[in-house]
N, C-alpha and C positions, 0 to 999 in steps of 0.2 A: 439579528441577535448578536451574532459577531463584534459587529461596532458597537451597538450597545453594551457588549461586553469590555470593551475595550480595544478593539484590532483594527488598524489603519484598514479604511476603504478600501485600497487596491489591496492589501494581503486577505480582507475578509472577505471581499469578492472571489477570488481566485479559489479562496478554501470554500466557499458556499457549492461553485460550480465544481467541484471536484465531488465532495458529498451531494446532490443531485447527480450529477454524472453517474453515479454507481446506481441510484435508485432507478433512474433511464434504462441503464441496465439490466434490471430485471435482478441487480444484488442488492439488498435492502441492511442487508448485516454489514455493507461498509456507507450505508448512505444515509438516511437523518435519523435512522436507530442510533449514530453515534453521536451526534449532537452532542444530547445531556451529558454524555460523557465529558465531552471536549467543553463543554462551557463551566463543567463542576470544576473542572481541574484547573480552568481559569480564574474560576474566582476565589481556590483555596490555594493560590499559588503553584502549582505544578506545573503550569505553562503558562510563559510570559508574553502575552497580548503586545508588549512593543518591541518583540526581539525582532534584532534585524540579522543578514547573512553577513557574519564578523572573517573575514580571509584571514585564515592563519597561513598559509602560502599558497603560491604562484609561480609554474617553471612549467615555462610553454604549454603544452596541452593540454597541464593539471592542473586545478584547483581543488584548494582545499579549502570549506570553509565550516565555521565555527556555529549553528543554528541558534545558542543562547537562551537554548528550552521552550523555543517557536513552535506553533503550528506547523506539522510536517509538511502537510497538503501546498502550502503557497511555495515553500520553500525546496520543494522537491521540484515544483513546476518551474521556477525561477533556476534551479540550478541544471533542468533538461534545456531549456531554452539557453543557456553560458554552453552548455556541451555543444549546442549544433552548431555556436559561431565558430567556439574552438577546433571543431570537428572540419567545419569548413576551411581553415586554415593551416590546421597539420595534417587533417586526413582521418585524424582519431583521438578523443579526448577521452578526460576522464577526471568527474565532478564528485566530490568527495563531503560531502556531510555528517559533522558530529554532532551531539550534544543536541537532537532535535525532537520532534515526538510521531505520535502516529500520523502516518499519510494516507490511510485509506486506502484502497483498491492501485494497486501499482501501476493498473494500464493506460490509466486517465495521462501518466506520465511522458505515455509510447509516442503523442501527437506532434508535439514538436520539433521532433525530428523527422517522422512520417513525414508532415508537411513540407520539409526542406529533402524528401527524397535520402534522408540516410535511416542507418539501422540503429535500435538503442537497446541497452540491456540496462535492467534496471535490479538494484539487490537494498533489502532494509531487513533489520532482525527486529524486534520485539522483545516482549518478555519470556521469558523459558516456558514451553508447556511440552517440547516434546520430548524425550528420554531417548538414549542412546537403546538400541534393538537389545533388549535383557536387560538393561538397565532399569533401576528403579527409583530415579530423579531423575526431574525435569534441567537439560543443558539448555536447550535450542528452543529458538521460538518458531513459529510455524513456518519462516523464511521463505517467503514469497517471492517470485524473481517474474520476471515479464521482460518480453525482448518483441519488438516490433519491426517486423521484414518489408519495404516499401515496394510491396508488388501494387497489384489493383484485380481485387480490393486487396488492404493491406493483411498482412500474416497477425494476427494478434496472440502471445502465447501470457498467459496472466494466471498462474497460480500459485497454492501457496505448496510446501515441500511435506506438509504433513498431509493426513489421510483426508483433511476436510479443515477449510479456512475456520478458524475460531470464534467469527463474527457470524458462522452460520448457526455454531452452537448458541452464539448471546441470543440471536434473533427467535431461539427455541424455547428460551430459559425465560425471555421477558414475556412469553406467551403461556409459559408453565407445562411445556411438553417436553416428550425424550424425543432421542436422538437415536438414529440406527447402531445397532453395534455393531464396531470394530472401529468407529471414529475415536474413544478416549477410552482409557484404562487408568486403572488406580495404581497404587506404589505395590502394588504386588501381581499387578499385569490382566489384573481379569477386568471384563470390557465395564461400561460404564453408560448406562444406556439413560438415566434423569439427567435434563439438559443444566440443570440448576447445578448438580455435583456435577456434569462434565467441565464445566467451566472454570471450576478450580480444580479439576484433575488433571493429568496426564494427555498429550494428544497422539494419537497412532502418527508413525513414518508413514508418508505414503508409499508403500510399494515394499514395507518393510526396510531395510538394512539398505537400499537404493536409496529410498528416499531419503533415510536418515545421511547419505552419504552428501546428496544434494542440498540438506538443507547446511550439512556444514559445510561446504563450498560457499553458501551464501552468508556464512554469518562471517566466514573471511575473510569474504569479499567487503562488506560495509562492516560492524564494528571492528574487526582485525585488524582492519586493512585502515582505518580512521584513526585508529587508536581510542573511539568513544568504549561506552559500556556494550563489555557482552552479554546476553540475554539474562544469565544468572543473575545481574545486578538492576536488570531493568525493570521499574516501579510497574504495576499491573491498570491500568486505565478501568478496569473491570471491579478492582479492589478499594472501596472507598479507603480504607486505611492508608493507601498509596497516594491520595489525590493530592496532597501538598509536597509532593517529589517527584524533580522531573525526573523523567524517564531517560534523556541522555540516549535515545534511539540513533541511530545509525545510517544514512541511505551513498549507495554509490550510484549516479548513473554514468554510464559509458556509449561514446557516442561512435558512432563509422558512418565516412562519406566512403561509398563506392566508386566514385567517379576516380578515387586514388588508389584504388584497387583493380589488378586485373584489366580489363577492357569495357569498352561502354555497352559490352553487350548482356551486365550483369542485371539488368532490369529486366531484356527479357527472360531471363533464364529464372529469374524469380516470379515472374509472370505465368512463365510456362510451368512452374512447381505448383503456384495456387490452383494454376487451369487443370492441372493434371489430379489435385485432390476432388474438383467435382467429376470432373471425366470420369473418373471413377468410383462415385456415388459416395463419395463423401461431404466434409462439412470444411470450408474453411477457416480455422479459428478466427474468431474475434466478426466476419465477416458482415453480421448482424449490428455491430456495435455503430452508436453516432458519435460524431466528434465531439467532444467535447463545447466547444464554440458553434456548437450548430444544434443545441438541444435539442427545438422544436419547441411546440408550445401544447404537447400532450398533457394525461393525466399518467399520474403514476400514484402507486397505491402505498398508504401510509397504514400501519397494523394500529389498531384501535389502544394500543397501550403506549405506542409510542406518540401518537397523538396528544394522548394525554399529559405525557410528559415534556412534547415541546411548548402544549398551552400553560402547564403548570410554569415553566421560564420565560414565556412572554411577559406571565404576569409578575415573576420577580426582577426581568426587567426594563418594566414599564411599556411594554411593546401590546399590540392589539391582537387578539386570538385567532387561531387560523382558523 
């Protein structure tokens, strides 16, 4: 569908496996529920199908580059993959993306350095849904942040800073259900419990006035820190009226080789932290997850509306039905 839309083979491959990767996951709200999103906004102009990674500068273990209102997904993975060589060569980088759009689920991002044995932190903002704790406008977008620790198995931390990822409300909304309360509140703070109004209201902090602290950490970290758009100005992918504007989203990722850190004894000591989370009858995040490059050749389940609407863009572009 990608190519068919327009998007060179290798960036539409990379974004394809990225949304499957989420649905593998057992998260369907970042996996081919967004599809139609991402292809409406292709063909009304909001995302450019030929952008490439434009460097606006370069000074040793940072870069900065310019996304050109791209597919977030290929571009995010392309710029974790620049961090791990950079990372290997000073110790620790830091890969800075403007002007790009949504990437989907953060952690698909974790592997590339995982597989080269270093640690990565990943930060992107979005469009505004969550409000300052008492406040009553939307500043912050649900700023999701993911950092991956190469123990065995690896540490996976992938969430987003408000009460409940956004895409879990859309995946609620296109089935015409509500949503538990305390996840969104309206402009006068009482809860919001129809999935269809949550979506354009308000999202809770996670954890209240914490969370709201974390998610602006994250929005300083990628647009602040970019200098692209902050969340108040970022087009809504949800909002058809939005679809011929790109979005101008944000992503940092930052990389660490441990081998430049400390002593070579920093694997087991992160080995012995995952071990010590089951010893003690817990769970290790991410621990279930498959790599990305390693899907499998499982089923994964598609919700009967969303079906609908990937058959409905087969056939606009010219593609055969699933």
């Amino acid at each position: 569908m990608f190519v068919a839309a327009g998007v060179p083979e290798e960036n539409a491959a990379k974004t394809a496996r990225a949304i499957v990767t989420s649905d593998v996951w057992g998260n369907p709200s970042h996996g081919l529920m967004r599809l139609p999103f991402y292809l409406q906004r292709i063909t009304m102009g909001g995302v450019n199908p030929e952008a490439t990674l434009k460097v606006i500068s370069e000074r040793g273990a940072i870069t900065s580059f310019d996304g050109e209102d791209g597919l977030g997904h290929w571009q995010v993975w392309n710029a974790a993959e620049l961090g791990v060589v950079k990372a290997k060569e000073f110790g620790i980088s830091l890969i800075s993306v403007k002007n790009s759009s949504h990437c989907g689920a953060l952690g698909v991002y974790l592997y590339p350095a995982l597989d080269a044995g270093q640690i990565a932190m990943i930060f992107t903002n979005g469009p505004a849904v969550m409000p300052a704790v008492g406040g009553n406008a939307p500043l912050l977008s649900t700023s999701p942040i993911a950092s991956g620790i190469p123990s065995n198995p690896p540490m996976i931390i992938d969430l987003s800073t408000s009460a409940v990822a956004r895409g879990k409300i859309a995946t609620a909304a296109k089935a015409g259900g509500t949503i538990p309360e305390g996840w969104a509140v309206n402009a006068q703070g009482q809860p919001i419990t129809d999935a269809k109004e949550a979506l354009m209201g308000m999202l809770a902090p996670l954890g209240g006035a914490k969370g709201f602290a974390l998610g602006l950490m994250v929005e300083s970290l990628s647009a602040g820190l970019s200098g692209g758009a902050l969340s108040r100005k970022v087009p809504d992918m949800f909002n058809p009226d939005d679809d011929t504007k790109p979005q101008s989203i944000s992503h940092t990722v930052i990389t660490i080789d441990p081998n430049d850190i400390g002593d070579s004894s920093s694997y087991e000591d992160f080995n012995a932290l995952a071990s010590s989370i089951t010893e003690t009858g817990g769970r290790i995040p991410g621990s279930k997850r498959v790599h990305p490059n390693n899907l499998g050749t499982g089923e994964i389940t598609i919700a009967e509306p969303v079906l609908n609407d990937l058959n409905a863009w087969s056939a606009k572009l010219g593609l055969a039905s699933i």
